[in-house]
C-alpha positions in Angstrom: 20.6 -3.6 4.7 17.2 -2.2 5.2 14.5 -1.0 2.3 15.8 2.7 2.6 19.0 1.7 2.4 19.7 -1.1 -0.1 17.0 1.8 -2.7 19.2 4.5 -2.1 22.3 2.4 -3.0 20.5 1.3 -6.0 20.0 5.1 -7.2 22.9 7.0 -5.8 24.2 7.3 -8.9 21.1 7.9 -10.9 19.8 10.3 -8.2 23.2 12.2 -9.2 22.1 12.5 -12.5 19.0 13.3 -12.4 19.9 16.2 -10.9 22.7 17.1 -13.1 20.0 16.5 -16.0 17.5 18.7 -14.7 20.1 22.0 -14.9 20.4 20.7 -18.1 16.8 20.7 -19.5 16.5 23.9 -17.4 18.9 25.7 -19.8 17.5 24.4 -22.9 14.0 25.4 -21.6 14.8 28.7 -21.0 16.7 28.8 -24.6 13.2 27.7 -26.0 11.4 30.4 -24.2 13.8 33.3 -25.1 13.2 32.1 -29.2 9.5 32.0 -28.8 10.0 35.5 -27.6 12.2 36.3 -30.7 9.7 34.3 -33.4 6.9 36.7 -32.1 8.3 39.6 -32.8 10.2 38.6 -36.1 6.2 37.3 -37.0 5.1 40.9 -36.3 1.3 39.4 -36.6 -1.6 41.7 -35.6 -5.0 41.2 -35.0 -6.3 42.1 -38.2 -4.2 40.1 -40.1 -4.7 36.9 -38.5 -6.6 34.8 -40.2 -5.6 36.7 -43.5 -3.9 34.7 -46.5 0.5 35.5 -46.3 1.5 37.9 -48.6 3.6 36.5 -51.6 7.0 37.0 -49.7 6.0 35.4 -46.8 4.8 32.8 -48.8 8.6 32.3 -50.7 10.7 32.0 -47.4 8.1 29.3 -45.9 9.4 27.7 -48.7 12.9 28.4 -48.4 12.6 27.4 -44.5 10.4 24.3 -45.3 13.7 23.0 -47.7 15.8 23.9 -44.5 13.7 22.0 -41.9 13.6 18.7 -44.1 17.4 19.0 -44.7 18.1 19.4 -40.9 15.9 16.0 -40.4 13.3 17.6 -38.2 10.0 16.9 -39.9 8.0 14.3 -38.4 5.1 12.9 -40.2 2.9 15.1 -38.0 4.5 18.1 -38.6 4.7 16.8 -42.0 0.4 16.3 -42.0 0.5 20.2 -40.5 2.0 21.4 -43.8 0.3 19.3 -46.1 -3.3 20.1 -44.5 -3.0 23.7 -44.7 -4.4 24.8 -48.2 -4.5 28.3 -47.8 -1.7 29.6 -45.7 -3.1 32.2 -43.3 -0.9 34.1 -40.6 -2.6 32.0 -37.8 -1.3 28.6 -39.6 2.5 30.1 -40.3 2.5 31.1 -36.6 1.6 27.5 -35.4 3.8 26.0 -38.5 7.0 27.9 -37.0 6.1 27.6 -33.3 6.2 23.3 -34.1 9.3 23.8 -36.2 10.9 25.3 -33.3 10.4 22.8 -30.9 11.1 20.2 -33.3 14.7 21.8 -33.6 14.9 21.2 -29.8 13.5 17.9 -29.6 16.9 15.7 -31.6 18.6 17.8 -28.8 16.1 16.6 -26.0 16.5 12.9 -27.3 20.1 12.4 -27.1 19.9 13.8 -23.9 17.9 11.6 -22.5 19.7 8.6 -24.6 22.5 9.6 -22.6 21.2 9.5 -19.7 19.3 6.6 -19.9 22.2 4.1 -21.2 24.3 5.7 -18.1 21.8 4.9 -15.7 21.5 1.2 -17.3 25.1 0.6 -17.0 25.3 1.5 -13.6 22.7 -0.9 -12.3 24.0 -3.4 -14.9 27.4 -3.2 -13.3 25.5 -3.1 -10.1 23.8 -6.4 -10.6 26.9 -8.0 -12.1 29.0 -7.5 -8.8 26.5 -8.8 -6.7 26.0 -12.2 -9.2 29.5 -12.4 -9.1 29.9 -12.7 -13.0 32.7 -11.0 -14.8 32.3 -7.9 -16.5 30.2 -7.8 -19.6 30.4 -5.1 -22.7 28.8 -2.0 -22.2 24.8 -1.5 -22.8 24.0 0.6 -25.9 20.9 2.5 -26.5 20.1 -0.1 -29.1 19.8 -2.5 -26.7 17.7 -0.8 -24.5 15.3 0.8 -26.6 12.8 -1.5 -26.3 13.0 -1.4 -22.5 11.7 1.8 -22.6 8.2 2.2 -22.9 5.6 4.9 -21.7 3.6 1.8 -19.5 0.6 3.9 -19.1 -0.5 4.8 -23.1 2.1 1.8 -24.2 4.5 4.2 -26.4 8.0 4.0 -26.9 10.4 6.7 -25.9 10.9 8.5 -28.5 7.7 9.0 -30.1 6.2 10.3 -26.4 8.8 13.1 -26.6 7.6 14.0 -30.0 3.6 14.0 -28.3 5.1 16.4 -25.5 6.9 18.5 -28.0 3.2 18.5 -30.2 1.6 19.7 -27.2 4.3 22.4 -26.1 4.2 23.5 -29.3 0.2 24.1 -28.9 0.3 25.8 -25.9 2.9 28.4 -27.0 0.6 28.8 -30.4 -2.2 29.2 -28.3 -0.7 31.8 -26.2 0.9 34.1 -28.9 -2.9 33.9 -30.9 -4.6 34.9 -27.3 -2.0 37.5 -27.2 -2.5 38.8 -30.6 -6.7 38.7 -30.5 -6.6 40.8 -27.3 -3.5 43.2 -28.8 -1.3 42.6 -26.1 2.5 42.8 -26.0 4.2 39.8 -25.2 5.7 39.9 -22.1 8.6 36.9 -20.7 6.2 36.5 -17.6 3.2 35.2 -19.9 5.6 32.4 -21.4 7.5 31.3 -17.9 4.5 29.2 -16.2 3.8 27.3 -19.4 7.8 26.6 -20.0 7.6 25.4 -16.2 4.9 23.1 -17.0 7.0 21.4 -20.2 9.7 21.6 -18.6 8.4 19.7 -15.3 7.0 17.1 -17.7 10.9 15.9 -18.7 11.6 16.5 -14.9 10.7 17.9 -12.3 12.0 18.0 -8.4 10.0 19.1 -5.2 11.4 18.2 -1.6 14.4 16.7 -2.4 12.5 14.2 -5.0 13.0 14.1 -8.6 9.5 12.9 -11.1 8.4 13.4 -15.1 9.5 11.5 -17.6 12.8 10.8 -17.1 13.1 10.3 -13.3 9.8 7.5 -14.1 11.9 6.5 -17.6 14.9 5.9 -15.3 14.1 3.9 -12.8 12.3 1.7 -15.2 15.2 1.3 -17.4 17.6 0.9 -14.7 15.5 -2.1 -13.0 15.5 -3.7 -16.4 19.2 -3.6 -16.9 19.6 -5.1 -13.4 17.3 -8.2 -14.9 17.3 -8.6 -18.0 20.3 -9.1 -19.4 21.2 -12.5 -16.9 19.2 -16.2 -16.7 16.9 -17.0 -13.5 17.2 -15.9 -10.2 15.7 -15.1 -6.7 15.2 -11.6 -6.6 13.0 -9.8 -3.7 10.7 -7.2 -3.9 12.0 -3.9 -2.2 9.7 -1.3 -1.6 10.4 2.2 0.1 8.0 2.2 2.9 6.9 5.8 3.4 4.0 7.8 3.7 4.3 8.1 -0.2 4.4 3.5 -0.4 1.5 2.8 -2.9 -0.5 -0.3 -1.6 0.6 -1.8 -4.8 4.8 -2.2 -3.7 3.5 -2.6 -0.2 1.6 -5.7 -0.8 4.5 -6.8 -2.2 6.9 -6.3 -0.6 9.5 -8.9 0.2 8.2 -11.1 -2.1 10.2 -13.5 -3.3 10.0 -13.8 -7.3 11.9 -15.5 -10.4 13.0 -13.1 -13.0 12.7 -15.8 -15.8 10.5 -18.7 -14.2 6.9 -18.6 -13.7 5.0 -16.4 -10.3 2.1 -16.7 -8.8 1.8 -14.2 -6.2 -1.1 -11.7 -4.8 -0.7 -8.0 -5.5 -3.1 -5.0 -4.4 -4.4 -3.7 -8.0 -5.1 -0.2 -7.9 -8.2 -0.8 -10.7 -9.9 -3.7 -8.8 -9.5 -1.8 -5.5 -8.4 -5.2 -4.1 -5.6 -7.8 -4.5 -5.4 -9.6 -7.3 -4.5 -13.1 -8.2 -1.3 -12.9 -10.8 0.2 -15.8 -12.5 3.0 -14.7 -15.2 6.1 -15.8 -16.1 9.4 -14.4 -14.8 9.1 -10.0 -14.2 6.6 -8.5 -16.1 6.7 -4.2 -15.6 4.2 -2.5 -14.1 3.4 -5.6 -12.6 6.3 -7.4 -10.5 8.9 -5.2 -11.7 9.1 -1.2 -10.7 7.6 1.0 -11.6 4.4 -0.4 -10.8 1.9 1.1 -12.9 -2.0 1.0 -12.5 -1.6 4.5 -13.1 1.0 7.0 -13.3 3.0 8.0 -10.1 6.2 8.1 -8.2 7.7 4.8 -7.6 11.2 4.1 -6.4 10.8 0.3 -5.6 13.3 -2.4 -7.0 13.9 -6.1 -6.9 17.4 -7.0 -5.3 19.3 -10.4 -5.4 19.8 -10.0 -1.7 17.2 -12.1 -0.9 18.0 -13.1 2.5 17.1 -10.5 5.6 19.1 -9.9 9.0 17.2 -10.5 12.0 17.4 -6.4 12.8 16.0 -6.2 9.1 12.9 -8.5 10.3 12.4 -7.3 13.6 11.5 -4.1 12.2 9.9 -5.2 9.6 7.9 -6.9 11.6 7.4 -6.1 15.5 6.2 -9.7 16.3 7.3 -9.2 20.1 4.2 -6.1 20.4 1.5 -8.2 19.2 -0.9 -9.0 22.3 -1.4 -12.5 22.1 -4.2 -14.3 24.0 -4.0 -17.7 23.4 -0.1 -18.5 22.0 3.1 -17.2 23.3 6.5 -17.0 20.9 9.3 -18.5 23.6 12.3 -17.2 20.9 11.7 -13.4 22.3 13.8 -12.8 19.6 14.9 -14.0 16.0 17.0 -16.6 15.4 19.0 -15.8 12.9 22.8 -17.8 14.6 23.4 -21.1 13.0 23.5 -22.9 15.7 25.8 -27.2 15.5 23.7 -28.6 12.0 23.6 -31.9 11.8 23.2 -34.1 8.4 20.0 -34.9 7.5 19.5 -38.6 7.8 16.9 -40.4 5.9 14.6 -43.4 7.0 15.0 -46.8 6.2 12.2 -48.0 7.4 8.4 -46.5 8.9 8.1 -47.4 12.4 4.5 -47.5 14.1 3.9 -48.8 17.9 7.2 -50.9 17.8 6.3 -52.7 14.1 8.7 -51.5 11.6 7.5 -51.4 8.0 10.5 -51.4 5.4 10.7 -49.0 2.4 8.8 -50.8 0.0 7.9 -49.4 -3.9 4.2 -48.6 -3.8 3.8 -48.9 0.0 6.5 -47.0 2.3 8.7 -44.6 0.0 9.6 -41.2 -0.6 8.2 -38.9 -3.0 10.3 -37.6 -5.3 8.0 -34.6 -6.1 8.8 -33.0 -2.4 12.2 -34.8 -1.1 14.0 -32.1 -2.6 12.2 -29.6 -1.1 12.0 -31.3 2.6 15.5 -32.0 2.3 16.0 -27.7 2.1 13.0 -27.4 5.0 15.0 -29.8 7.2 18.8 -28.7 6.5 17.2 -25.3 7.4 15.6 -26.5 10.5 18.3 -28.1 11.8 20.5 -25.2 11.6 18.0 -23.4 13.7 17.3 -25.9 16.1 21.1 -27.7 16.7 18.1 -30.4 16.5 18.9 -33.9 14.4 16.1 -34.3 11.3 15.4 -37.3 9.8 13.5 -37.2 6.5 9.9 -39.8 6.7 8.3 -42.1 4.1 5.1 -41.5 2.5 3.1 -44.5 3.5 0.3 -46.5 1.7 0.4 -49.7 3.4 -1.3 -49.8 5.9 -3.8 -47.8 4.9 -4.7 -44.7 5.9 -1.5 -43.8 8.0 -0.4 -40.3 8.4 2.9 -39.2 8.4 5.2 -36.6 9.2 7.7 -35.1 6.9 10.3 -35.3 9.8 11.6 -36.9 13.3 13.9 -35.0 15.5 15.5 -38.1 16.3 16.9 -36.2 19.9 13.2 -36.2 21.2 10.9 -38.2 18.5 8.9 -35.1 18.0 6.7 -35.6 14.5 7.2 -32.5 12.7 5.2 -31.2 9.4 5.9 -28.7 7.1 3.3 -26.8 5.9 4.2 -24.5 2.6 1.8 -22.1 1.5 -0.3 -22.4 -2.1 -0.6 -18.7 -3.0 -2.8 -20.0 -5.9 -5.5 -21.5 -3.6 -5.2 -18.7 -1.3 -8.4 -17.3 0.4 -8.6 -13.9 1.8 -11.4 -14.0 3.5 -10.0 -17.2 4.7 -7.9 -17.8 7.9 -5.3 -19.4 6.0 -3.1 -20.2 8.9 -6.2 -22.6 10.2 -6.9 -24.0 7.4 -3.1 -25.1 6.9 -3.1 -26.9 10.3 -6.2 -28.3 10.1 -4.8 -30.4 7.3 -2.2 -31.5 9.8 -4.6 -33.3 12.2 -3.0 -36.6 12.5 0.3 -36.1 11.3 2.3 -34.4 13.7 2.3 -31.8 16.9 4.9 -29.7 15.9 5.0 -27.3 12.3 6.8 -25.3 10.4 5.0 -22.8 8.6 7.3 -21.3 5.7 5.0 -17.7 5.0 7.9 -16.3 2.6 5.9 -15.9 -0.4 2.2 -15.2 1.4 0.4 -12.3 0.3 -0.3 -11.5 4.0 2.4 -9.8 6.7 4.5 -11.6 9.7 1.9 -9.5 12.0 -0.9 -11.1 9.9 0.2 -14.5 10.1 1.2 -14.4 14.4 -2.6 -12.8 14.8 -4.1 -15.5 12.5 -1.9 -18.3 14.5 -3.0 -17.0 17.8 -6.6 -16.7 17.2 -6.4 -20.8 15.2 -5.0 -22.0 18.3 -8.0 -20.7 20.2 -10.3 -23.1 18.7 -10.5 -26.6 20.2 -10.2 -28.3 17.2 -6.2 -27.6 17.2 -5.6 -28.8 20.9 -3.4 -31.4 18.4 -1.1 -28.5 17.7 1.8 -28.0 20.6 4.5 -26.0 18.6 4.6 -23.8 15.9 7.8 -22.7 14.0 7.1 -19.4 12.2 9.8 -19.2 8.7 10.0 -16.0 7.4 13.3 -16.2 4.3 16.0 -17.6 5.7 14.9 -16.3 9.3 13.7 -19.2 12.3 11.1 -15.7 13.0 9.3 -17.2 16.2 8.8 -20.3 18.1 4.7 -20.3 19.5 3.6 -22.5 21.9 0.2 -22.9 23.0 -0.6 -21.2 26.3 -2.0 -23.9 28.9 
């Protein structure tokens, strides 16, 4: 599946729902501005009585409505400090007093609406994430346990108590309006409330061309990349960004990237701040940081990670374009990707380390294998042999004699000395070629490499243009061959052109 496609599967359903909650929060916005309307008039406040003390009777049924509002279980300890501030209770202070109350009656309503649709959202990419694992079907998701998930990233507040700061500030603006309205003895007319409701309103959510953003589009996405994480041990996820005009250079520099949602990353990522990319090195997905939304700031972001880690050759292709890259100095004899498994063959293992006919014996200390990277070659090789058809045979690390360098494999069909070189993101250089410098460590050892640029912080295109112009230089007339490893894909074979 491409980016466009496997995002959209991820938030069909949430997609759905925003769009059902946004009718929703439509209705109860307009009920909010049709009461604001009503509260004015059953004020009656002029001008000249504005910042005047409330007459006795006034004075009895803010009591009476105070004892209501804390047995309803609205007041919040600002609205609470509102009251308790206000000494002498002038008209201006009851008219902000019952302008908070009112939103605060809407705001228990608000919250469970967006409980609802945040624990719906969860499940679904829960259930999502547990189909493509293969486990069996877990319990449900409660809000409870994923309230802690969902935090405002850019002013690090939880849910709830940023609904109660958008509510605070509604509730400002309308007071502001009705006292504007009052000082210049105007009547109040629907129109002068229906641009500020639109505003509040668009802060919840908000939709322009077909896209849905505010607070609980941002809120949902967040949530439901979480659920689809957190709940299971390590694994491989990738990085999916939706590359657009709209891509941030934060998901694009990452995208594809392979990471581990519980184990430790080191990766490169563009950082908004620093205006260039950035070293990272954190264990398993941190938000805002590996995991969507990405958040230097705040903005629209409908990236993911996905446990389909491995990429069709149509996938890379277009990912990619390798084939319209002029190339000067190399040419890539695949003209395609090679994605077929083509007759593996076991990977056999050396016995022995054979140099100009004299055969040196695995020996402890002298010829053996490391353990630190057999795993790992064994993976490279079972890899490259279902690529290639080719036979690979694993080599020794040799000490004695002295200052021999080896290869990491023989294809035994044709003897060709083949090194892999894997790619240390936390030594990377970006003003370096990195390409050159990785085969200029392989002077010696063999003719023929494999470069596995999965988890680089630079592009296919980056790394064909960086192999092209190495193999320019005549310090690399050593290297014959390239293989170019891109996931699970053989991407392009490069020979040197003579």
């Amino acid at each position: 599946m491409t980016n466009k496609q496997l995002i959209n599967a991820r938030w069909r359903y949430t997609d759905n729902q925003l769009k059902k909650y946004y009718k929703r929060f439509g209705n109860v916005f307009s009920d909010i501005k049709q009461e604001l309307i009503e509260l004015f008039k059953e004020l009656g406040i002029s001008r000249p009585s504005l910042n005047s003390v409330v007459s006795s009777k006034i004075n009895r049924k803010y009591d009476r409505d105070k004892r209501d509002w804390k047995e309803r279980g609205i007041i919040t300890p600002y609205f609470q400090f509102l009251m308790d501030t206000t000494t002498k209770l002038t008209y201006s202070n009851l008219l902000k007093i019952y302008v908070m109350a009112l939103y605060l009656k809407y705001q228990k309503k608000e919250f469970d609406e967006c409980k609802n649709l945040l624990v719906s959202v969860a499940n679904d990419t829960y259930r999502q994430a547990e189909k493509e694992l293969n486990r069996k079907p877990g319990k449900d998701l409660t809000w409870s346990m994923i309230a802690g998930w969902a935090i405002i990233q850019t002013i690090n507040v939880p849910f709830e108590s940023y609904i109660e700061i958008l509510n605070q500030t509604a509730s400002e603006e309308a007071s502001r309006i009705f006292i504007n309205t009052i000082n210049q003895d105007l009547i109040l007319e629907e129109s002068m409330l229906s641009k500020m409701i639109d505003k509040q309103l668009h802060r919840f959510i908000s939709v322009k061309d077909g896209r849905y953003s505010g607070l609980l589009e941002n809120t949902s996405r967040q949530i439901g990349n979480m659920a689809y994480t957190q709940p299971f041990p390590n694994h491989k996820v990738r990085f999916v960004a939706e590359m657009d005009d709209r891509t941030t250079k934060m998901c694009m520099s990452m995208n594809d990237y392979i990471f581990n949602t519980k184990d430790r990353n080191v990766f490169y990522r563009y950082s908004d701040a620093a205006k260039s990319k950035v070293k990272y090195d954190i264990q398993g997905l941190q938000l805002g940081v590996n995991l969507p939304p990405i958040m230097d700031h705040f903005h629209y972001c409908r990236s993911i990670v996905s446990y389909q880690t491995q990429l069709t050759s149509g996938e890379i292709k277009m990912m990619t374009r390798i084939n319209n890259i002029k190339l000067k100095n190399i040419r890539n004899i695949t003209l395609d990707v090679v994605e077929e498994e083509m007759n593996a063959k076991p990977v056999k293992k050396a016995t022995y380390w054979d140099i100009n006919g004299t055969k040196y014996p695995l020996a402890k200390g002298s010829v053996y294998f490391n353990v630190s990277e057999e795993a790992r070659n064994t993976e490279i090789a079972q890899w490259f042999s279902k690529r290639t058809g080719k036979t690979i045979e694993l080599q020794p690390v040799v000490i004695n004699p002295p200052h021999t360098k080896t290869a990491d494999f023989i294809t035994l069909e044709d003897r060709q000395k083949v090194e892999l070189k894997d790619f240390d993101i936390q030594n990377y250089n970006a003003s370096k070629n990195y390409i050159d410098s990785k085969l200029s460590t392989g002077y010696g050892q063999a003719n023929h490499f494999i470069l596995d640029i999965t988890n680089t912080p630079f592009s296919v295109e980056k790394a064909v243009e960086d192999l092209d112009l190495s193999l320019s230089y005549a310090n690399k007339s050593f290297v014959d061959r390239v293989y170019l490893k891109y996931h699970d894909m053989l991407v392009g074979i490069f020979e040197r052109i003579q």
